[in-house]
N, C-alpha and C positions, 0 to 999 in steps of 0.2 A: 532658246533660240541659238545661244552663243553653241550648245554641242550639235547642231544638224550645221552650221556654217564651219564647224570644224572637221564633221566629216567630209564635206565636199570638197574640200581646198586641201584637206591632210590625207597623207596614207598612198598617195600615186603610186604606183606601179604599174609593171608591163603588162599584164595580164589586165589589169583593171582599163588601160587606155585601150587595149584591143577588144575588151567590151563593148565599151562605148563607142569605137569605128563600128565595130558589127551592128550593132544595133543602130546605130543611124543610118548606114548603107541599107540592111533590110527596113529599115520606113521608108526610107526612098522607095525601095521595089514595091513597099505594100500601098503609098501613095498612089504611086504608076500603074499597077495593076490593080488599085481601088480592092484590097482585099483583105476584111478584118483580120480573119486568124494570124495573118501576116502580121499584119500590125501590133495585135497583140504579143506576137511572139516577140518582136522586137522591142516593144517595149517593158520586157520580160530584164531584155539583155540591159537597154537603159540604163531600170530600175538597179541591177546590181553594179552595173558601174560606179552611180553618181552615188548610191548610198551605202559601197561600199561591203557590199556584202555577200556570199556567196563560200563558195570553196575553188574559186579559180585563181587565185593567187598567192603569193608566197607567203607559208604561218596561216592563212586564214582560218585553217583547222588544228591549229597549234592548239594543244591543250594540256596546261602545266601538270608536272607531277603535285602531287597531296603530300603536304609534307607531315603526313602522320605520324602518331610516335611506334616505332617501331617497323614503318617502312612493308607494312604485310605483304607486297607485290613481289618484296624479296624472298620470300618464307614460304614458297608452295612445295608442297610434297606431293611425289609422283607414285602412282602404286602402276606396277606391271601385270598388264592384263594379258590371261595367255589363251 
C-alpha cells in the first residue's frame, strides 16, 4: 500500500498535471454529452496521470545503459555494401 501512496503523491511533473487537466476537462464533456467512448477516453488520460505512467513525461522512457563487461554497443563493425 505504502508504494501505490508513493506513486500518487511523488514524481509530479509538467506533463503529468497536464494529463490530469485533460482528462478531467474531457469527463466533463463526456458527462455533458452523456457519451462512453468519451468517457473512456478520458479516463484513459486519468489513469496515466495519477499512476504515473505512460511516455509523456520527462525520463519516462529513460532506459539505463547495461553495464556489461566489455560494453559490445561499442564494438560494432560496419561491412560496405556496394
Amino acid at each position: 500500500m505504502n508504494t501505490i501512496k508513493q506513486r500518487l503523491f511523488s514524481g509530479w511533473h509538467f506533463m503529468r498535471v497536464i494529463r490530469l487537466g485533460l482528462g478531467i476537462w474531457i469527463l466533463v464533456m463526456a458527462i455533458q454529452t452523456r457519451d462512453i467512448a468519451t468517457g473512456l477516453f478520458s479516463a484513459f488520460f486519468i489513469y496515466t496521470a495519477l499512476a504515473g505512467v505512460g511516455c509523456c513525461g520527462v525520463g519516462d522512457c529513460y532506459v539505463p545503459e547495461s553495464k556489461a563487461a566489455g560494453n559490445e554497443a561499442n564494438d560494432v563493425e560496419y561491412e560496405e555494401v556496394k
